[in-house]
N, C-alpha and C positions, 0 to 999 in steps of 0.2 A: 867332616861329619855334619855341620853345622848344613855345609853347602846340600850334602844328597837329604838331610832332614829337609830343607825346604822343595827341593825339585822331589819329593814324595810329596810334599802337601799341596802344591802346585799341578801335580800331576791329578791327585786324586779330586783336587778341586774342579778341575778343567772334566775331569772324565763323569764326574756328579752332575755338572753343567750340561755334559752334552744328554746327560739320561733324559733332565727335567724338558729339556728343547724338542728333544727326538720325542716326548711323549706327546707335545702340545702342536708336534708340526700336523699330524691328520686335522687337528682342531681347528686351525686358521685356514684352511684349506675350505672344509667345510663352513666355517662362518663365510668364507666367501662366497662359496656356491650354493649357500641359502638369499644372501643378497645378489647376486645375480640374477635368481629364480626369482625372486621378489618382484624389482626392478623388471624384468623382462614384463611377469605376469599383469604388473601395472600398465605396462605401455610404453614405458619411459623411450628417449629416446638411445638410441645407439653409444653416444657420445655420455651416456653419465652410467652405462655401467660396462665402459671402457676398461676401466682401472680393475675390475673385477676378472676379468678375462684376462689380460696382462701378467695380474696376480697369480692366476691359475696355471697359465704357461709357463713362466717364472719358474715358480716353485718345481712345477714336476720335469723341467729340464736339467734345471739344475740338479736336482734329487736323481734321477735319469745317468746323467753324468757320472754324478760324484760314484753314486753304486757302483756302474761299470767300474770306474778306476780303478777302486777299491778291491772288485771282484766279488761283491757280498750280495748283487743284486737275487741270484738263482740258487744263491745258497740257501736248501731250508731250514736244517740245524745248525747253529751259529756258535761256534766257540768262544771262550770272554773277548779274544781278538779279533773277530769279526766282528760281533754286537756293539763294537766301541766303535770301531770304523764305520757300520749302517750308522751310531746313532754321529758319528760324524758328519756322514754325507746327509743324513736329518737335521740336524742342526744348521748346515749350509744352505739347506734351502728353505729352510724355516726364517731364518737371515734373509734371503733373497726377497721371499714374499713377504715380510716384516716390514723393510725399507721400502719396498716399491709401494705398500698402500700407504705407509706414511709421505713420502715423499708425495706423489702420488695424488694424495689427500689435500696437500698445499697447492699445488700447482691447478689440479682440480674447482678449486677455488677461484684464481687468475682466469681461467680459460672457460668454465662453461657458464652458460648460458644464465641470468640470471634468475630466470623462473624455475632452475633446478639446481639455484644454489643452497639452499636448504637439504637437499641428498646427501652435500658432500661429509654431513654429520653423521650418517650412516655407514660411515669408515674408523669410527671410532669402536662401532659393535663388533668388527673385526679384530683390531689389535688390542683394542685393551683389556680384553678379559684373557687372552694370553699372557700377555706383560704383566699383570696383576698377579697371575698365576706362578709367575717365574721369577718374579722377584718376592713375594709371599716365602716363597719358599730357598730363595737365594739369601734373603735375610734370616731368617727361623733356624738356618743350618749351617748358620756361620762359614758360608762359599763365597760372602761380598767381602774381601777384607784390604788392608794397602799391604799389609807385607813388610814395608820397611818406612824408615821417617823418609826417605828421598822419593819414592813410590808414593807416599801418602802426599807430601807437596805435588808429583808431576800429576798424581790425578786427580787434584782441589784443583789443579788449573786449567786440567782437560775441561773439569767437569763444568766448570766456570765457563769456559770459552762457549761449548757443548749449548750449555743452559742458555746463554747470551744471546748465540742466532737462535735457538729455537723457541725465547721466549721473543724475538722481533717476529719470528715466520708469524707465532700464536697472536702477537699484535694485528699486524698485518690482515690475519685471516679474517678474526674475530673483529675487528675496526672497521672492515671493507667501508663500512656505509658511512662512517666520520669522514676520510677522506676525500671521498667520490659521491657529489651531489649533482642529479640530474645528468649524467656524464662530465662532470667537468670536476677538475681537481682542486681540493682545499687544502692548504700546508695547514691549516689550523688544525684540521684533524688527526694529527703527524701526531698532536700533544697528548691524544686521547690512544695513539698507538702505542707511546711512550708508556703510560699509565695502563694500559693492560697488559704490555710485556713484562712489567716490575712486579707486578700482580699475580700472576704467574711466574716468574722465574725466581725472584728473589726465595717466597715459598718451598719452592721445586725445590733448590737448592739447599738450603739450611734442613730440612726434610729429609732429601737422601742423605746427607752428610752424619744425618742423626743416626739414620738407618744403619749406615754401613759402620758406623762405632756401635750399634748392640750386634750387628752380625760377628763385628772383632770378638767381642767381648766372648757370643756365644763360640766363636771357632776356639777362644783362650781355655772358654770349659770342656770342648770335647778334646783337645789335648791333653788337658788335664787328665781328663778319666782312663785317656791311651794309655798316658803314664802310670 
């Protein structure tokens, strides 16, 4: 009993998730393809609204894909087991385009040109007002939770690991110019890389960890009310 009580809440969790993803995948799409337009109508060059294009392809192959599989693409009335599988194959490409501009975003940074490195901050008006959006509401409805005390350790120390590189990328990114004087490299700058990743990840961390103990809490009250 115990066991199908959680694989219900588990299920209903995952299928809540994929609603909130499936409604914000048009959203990222389009924040892309207003910066693309943007970027184009400037003048900019080829190579810094690369990632936007990428992004674009991305997403609607993937999307493309997943549909067909599925077989929900041509369907127009959607029964509840359709509509779960589109917002599956939504949520798979909404993932897809998600990581490629973050990723994307970093690497962005390393390779172009430096009088258009200031752009690559224009990839934040893309993912973050999704991600805001989805965890807003992932926390508020108690869908962020660990589930169990072995569950709660393995993802302190995903999240941990997780936080670690992506508060070095954020060093990294945001340092570029401690580093790198004149073209030639300075290990003293390494310290001030040090010091903005801690700045950001330590934060990050202790932050969500908060977050996802009121989302428990809230998931504790809407069982409650089942009951």
């Amino acid at each position: 009993m115990l066991f199908m009580k959680k694989k219900n809440v588990d299920e209903r969790i995952q299928k809540r998730s994929n609603e909130l993803v499936a409604k914000v995948f048009p959203i990222i799409g389009i924040l892309a393809l207003v910066s693309l337009i943007v970027k184009i109508v400037c003048g900019l060059p080829f190579t810094v609204y690369l990632l936007e294009i990428c992004t674009l392809v991305i997403g609607a192959v993937v999307w493309l894909v997943e549909e067909l599989r599925y077989g929900t693409l041509l369907v127009k009335e959607k029964d509840d087991m359709l509509k779960e599988l589109s917002n599956k194959a939504r949520t798979d490409a909404f993932m897809a385009m998600f990581w490629t501009v973050i990723i994307g975003e970093l690497l962005y940074g390393l390779v172009i040109d430096k009088a258009y490195f200031l752009w690559a901050f224009s990839y934040i008006a893309i993912w973050f007002p999704v991600a805001i959006y989805i965890s807003i509401h992932l926390f508020t409805e108690g869908l962020l939770i660990f589930g169990s005390r072995k569950k709660e350790e393995s993802t302190k120390k995903s999240l941990a690991i997780r936080t670690f590189i992506g508060s070095l990328f954020f060093g990294a990114f945001v340092g570029f110019e401690f580093y790198f004087h004149d073209g030639a490299f300075d290990p003293k700058g390494l310290i001030a890389v040090l010091l903005l990743a801690a700045g950001w990840g330590i934060p990050f961390y202790l932050m969500f960890l908060g977050f996802m103990k009121l989302s428990e809490k809230k998931a504790d009250k809407n069982l409650e009310k089942e009951n």
